[in-house]
C-alpha positions as CSV (number, residue, x, y, z in Angstrom):
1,X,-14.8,25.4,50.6
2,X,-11.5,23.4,51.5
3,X,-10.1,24.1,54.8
4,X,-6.5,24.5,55.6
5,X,-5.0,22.8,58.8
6,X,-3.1,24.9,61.4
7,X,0.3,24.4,61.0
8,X,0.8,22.2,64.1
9,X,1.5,18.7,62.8
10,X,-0.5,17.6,60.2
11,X,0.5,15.0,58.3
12,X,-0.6,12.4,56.0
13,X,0.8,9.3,55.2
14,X,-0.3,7.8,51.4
15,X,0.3,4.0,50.8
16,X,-0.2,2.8,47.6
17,X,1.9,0.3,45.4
18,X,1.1,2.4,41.7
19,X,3.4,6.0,41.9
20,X,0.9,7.6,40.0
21,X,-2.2,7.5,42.9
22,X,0.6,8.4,45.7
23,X,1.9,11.3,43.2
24,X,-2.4,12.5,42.9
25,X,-2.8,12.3,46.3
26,X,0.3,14.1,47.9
27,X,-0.4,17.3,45.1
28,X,-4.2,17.5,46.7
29,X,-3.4,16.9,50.0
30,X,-0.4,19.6,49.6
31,X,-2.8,21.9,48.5
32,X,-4.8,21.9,51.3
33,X,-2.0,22.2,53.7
34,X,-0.9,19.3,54.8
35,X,2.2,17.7,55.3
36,X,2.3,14.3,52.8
37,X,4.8,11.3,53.2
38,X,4.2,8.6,50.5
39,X,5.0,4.9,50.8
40,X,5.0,2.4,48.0
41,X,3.6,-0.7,50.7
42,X,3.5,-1.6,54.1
43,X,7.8,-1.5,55.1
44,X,8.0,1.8,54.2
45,X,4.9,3.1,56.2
46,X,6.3,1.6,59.2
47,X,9.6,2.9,58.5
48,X,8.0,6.6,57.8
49,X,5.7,6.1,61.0
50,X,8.1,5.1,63.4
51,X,11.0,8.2,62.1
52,X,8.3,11.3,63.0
53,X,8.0,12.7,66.2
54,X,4.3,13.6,65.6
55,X,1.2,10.8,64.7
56,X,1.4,10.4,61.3
């Protein structure tokens, strides 16, 4: 049985250069209540990680 998270921050950041995986990954991760920011390399998971005011 999958486990939702309280709603108090969680989030998930996905790096991956192929769309495809990050697209997979952010519709199960959704599902199971989590907050899902997607980054197509290492510049844009910085630049997600540093704009959120909880860990990522």
């Amino acid at each position: 049985m999958i486990q939702t998270p309280a709603l108090n921050c969680k989030k998930v950041l996905v790096v991956d250069d192929e769309q495809p995986i990050c697209d997979m990954l952010r519709l199960s991760l959704d599902r199971c209540g989590y907050t899902v920011f997607t980054a197509n390399g290492a510049e844009d998971a910085l630049a997600i990680m540093g704009s959120q005011r909880c860990p990522v």
